[in-house]
C-alpha positions as CSV (number, residue, x, y, z in Angstrom):
1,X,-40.4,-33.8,127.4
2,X,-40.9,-30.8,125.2
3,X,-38.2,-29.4,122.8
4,X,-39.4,-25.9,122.7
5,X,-37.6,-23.0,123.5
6,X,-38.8,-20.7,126.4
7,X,-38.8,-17.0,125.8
8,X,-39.1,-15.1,128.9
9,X,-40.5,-11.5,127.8
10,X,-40.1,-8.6,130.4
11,X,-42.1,-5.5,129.8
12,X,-44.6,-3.9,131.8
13,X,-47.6,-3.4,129.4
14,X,-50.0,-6.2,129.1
15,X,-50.6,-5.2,125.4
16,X,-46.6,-6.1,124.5
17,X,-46.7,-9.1,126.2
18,X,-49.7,-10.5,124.5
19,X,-48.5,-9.5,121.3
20,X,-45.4,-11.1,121.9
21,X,-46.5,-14.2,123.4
22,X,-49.1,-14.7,120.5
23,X,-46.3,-14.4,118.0
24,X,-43.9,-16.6,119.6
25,X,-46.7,-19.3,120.2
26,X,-47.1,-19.1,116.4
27,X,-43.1,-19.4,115.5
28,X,-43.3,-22.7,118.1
29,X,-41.8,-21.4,121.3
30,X,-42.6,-21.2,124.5
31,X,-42.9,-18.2,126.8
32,X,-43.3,-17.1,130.4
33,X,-43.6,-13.2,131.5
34,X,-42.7,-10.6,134.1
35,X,-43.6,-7.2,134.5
36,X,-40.3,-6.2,137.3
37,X,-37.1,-6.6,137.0
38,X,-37.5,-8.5,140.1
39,X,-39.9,-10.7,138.7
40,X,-37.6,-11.6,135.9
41,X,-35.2,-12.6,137.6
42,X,-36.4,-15.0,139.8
43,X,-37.9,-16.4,136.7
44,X,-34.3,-17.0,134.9
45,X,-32.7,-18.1,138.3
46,X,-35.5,-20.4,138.6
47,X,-37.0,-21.5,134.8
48,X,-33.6,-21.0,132.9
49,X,-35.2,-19.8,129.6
50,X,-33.6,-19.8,126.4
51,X,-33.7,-16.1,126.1
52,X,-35.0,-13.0,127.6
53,X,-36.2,-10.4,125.6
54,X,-35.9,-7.6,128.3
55,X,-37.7,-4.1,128.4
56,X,-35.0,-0.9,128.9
57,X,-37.4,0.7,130.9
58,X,-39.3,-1.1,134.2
59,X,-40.9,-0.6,137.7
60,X,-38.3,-1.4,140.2
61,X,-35.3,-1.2,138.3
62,X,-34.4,-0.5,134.6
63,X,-33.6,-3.9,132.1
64,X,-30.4,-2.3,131.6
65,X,-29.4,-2.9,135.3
66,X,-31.3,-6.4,135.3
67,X,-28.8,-7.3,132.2
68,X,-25.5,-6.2,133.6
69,X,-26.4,-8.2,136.6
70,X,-27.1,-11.6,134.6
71,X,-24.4,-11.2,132.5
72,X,-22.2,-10.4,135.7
73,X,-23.5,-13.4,137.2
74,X,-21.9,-16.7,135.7
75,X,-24.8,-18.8,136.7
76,X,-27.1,-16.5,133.6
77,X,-23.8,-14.7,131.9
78,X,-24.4,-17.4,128.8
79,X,-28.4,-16.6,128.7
80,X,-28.8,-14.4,125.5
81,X,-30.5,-11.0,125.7
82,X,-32.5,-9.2,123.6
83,X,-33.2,-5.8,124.4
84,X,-36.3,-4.2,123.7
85,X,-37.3,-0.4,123.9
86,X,-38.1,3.2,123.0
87,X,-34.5,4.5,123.2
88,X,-33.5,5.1,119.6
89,X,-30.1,7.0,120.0
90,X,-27.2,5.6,119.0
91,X,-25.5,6.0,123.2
92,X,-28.0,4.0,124.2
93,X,-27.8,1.4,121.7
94,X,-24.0,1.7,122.6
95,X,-24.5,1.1,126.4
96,X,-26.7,-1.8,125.5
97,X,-24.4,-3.6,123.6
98,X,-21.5,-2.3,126.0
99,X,-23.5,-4.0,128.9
100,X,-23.3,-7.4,127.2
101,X,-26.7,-7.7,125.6
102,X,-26.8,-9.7,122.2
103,X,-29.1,-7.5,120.4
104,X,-31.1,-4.8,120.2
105,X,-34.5,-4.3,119.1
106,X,-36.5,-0.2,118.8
107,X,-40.3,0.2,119.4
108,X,-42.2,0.2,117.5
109,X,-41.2,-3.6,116.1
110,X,-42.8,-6.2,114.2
111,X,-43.3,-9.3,115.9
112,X,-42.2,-10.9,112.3
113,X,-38.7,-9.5,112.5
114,X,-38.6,-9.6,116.3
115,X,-39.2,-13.5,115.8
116,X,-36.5,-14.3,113.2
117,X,-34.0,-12.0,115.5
118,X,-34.3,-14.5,118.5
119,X,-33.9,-17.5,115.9
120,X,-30.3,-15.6,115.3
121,X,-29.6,-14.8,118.2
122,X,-30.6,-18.6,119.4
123,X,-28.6,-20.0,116.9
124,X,-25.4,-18.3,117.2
125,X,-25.4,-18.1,121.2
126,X,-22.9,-19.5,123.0
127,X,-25.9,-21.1,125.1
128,X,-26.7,-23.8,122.7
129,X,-23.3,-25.0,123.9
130,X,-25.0,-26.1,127.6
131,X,-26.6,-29.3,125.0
132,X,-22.9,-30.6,124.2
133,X,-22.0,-33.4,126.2
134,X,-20.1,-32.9,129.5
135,X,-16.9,-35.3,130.5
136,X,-15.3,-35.7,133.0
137,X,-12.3,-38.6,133.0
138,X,-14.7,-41.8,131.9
139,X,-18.1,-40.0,133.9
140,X,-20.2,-37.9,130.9
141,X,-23.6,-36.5,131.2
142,X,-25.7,-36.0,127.8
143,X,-28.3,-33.1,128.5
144,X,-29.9,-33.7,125.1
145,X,-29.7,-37.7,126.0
146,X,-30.3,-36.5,129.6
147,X,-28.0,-39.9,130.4
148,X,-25.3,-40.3,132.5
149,X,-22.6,-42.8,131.9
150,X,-19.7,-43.6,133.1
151,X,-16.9,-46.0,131.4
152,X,-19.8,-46.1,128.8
153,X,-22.3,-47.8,130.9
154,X,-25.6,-46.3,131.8
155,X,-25.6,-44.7,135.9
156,X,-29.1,-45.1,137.7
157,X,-30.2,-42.0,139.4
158,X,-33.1,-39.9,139.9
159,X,-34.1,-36.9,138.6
160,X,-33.1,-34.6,141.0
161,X,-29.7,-36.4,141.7
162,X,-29.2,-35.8,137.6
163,X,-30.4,-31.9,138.0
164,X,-27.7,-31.8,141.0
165,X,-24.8,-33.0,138.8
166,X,-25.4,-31.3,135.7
167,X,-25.0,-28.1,138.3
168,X,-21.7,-29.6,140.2
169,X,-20.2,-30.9,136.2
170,X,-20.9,-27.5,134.5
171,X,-19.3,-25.4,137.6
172,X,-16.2,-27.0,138.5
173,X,-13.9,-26.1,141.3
174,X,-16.0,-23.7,142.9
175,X,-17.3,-24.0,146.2
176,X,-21.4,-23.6,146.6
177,X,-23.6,-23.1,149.7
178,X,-26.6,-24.8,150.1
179,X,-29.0,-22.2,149.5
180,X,-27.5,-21.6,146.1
181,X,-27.4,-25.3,145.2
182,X,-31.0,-25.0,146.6
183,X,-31.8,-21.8,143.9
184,X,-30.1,-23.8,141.4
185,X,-31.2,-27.0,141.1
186,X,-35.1,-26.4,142.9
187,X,-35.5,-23.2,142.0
188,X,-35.7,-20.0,143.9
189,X,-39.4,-20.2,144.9
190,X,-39.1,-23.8,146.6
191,X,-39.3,-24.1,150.3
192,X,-37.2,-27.0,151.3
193,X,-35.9,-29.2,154.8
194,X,-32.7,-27.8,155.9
195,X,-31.3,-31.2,155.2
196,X,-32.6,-31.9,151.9
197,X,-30.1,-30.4,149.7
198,X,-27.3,-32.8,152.1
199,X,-29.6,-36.3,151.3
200,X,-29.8,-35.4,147.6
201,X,-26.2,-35.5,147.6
202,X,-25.8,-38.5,149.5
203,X,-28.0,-40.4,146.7
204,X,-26.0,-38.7,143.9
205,X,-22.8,-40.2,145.9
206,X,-24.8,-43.6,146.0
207,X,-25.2,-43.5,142.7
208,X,-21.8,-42.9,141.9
209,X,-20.1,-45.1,143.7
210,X,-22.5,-48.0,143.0
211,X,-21.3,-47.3,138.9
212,X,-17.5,-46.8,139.8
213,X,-15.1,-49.7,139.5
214,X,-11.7,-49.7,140.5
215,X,-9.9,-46.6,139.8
216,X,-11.4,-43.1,140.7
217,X,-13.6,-42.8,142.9
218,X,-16.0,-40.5,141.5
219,X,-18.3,-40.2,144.3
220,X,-15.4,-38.4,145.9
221,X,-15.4,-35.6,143.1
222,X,-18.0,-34.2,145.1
223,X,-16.3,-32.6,148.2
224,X,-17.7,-31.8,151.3
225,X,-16.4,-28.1,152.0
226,X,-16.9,-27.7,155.6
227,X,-18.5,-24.4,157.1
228,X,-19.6,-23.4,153.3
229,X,-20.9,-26.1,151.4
230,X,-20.1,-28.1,148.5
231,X,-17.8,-28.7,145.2
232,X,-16.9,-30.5,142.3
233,X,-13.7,-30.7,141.9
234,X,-10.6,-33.1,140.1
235,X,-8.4,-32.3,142.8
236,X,-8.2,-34.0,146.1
237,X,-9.7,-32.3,149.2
C-alpha cells in the first residue's frame, strides 16, 4: 500500500495539468485529473483524494459551484480545497473563502509555492483527522493500521467488509440507501448485483458476531432500516 497523497487537479487546459502533475510527482504525491466539474466529482465520490485543487472557471459548471456542493455534502465537506484561477479581486477571493474553500491560489502561480500551499493546507486540515482511530464501546478500527479490533483482539474480515464499516463507524446514526453505500464504498463507476451491497453486509455481520462475546452484540449496530436501507447506530432499532 502506498502512503502518498492524491491530488486531484481540475482545470481544463492540458498545459496546467501537466505542469501541475509534473510538480506534484516531484514533491512525492500522487495525482489524478479532470477537465468538468462533472468529471471531478465523480472522481472525489469515487477516489477520495487528499485534496482538490479546483479551477474557478470550467465547462459544465464553474469550481465555485462544484465547491459549495462538496463542502455542502458531508460525505466530501472535510476534503480540503484549493482554489485555483484568474480572478484576482478581492470579491472573489471573498466568495471563495465564503464558500468554504481552504485557500486560494491567482494565475499565474509557481508550481514551487503552489506545492508548499497544499503541504499547509494538508497539514492543518481537519482531514488528517479521518487517520485517528475510530471507537466504538470495545469495537475500534485503525485506518492507518487498517485493523479492526474488538475487546483488543484482532476481527477477520475482508476488504470490502472493512471498506463497509469504516463507512457505517464514521457516519453514525444516519440511515443510507444502497446506492449510496454502493457510491461509497465501490465507487460511483462500479456496476454491481442488486443484492451485493445486502451479502457484503451479511459477512461484515458474520464477522462481527463471530468476534463478539457476551455483552453487545455488535453485529446488531448495523440496523436494517426497512423500505430505505441501512445504519449504524448505538441505539436499538
Amino acid at each position: 500500500m502506498t502512503n502518498e497523497q492524491t491530488i486531484l487537479i481540475v482545470d481544463d487546459e492540458a498545459a496546467i495539468r501537466d505542469m501541475i502533475g509534473i510538480a506534484l510527482d516531484t514533491a512525492g504525491f500522487s495525482s489524478m485529473t479532470a477537465e468538468t466539474a462533472l468529471e471531478a466529482h465523480v472522481n472525489i465520490v469515487d477516489r477520495r483524494p487528499d485534496l482538490v485543487l479546483l479551477d474557478w472557471m470550467l465547462p459544465g459548471g464553474s469550481g465555485i459551484e462544484l465547491a459549495r456542493r462538496l463542502k455542502r455534502e458531508e460525505l466530501t465537506a472535510d476534503i480540503p480545497i484549493i482554489m485555483l484561477t484568474a480572478k484576482t479581486s478581492e470579491d472573489n477571493k471573498v466568495q471563495g473563502l465564503d464558500v468554504g474553500v481552504d485557500d486560494y491560489v491567482t494565475k499565474p502561480f509557481s508550481p514551487r509555492e503552489l506545492v508548499a500551499r497544499i503541504k499547509a493546507v494538508l497539514r492543518r486540515s481537519t482531514g488528517n483527522l479521518r487517520d485517528k482511530p475510530i471507537r466504538v464501546f470495545d469495537l475500534e478500527l485503525d485506518p492507518a493500521s487498517h485493523r479492526v479490533t474488538l475487546d483488543d483482539h484482532a476481527v477477520d474480515m475482508g476488504p470490502t467488509e472493512y471498506r463497509l464499516l469504516n463507512f457505517f463507524m464514521t457516519h453514525p446514526e444516519k440511515v443510507f440507501s444502497r446506492d449510496h453505500i454502493q457510491d461509497q464504498v465501490w465507487g460511483a463507476n462500479v456496476y454491481l448485483e442488486e443484492r451485493t451491497v445486502d451479502v457484503h453486509i451479511g459477512r461484515l455481520r458474520k464477522a462481527l458476531t463471530s468476534a463478539s462475546g457476551p455483552g453487545i452484540n455488535y453485529a446488531g449496530l448495523i440496523q436494517t432500516v426497512r423500505g430505505a436501507g441501512y445504519r449504524f447506530s448505538t441505539r436499538p432499532d
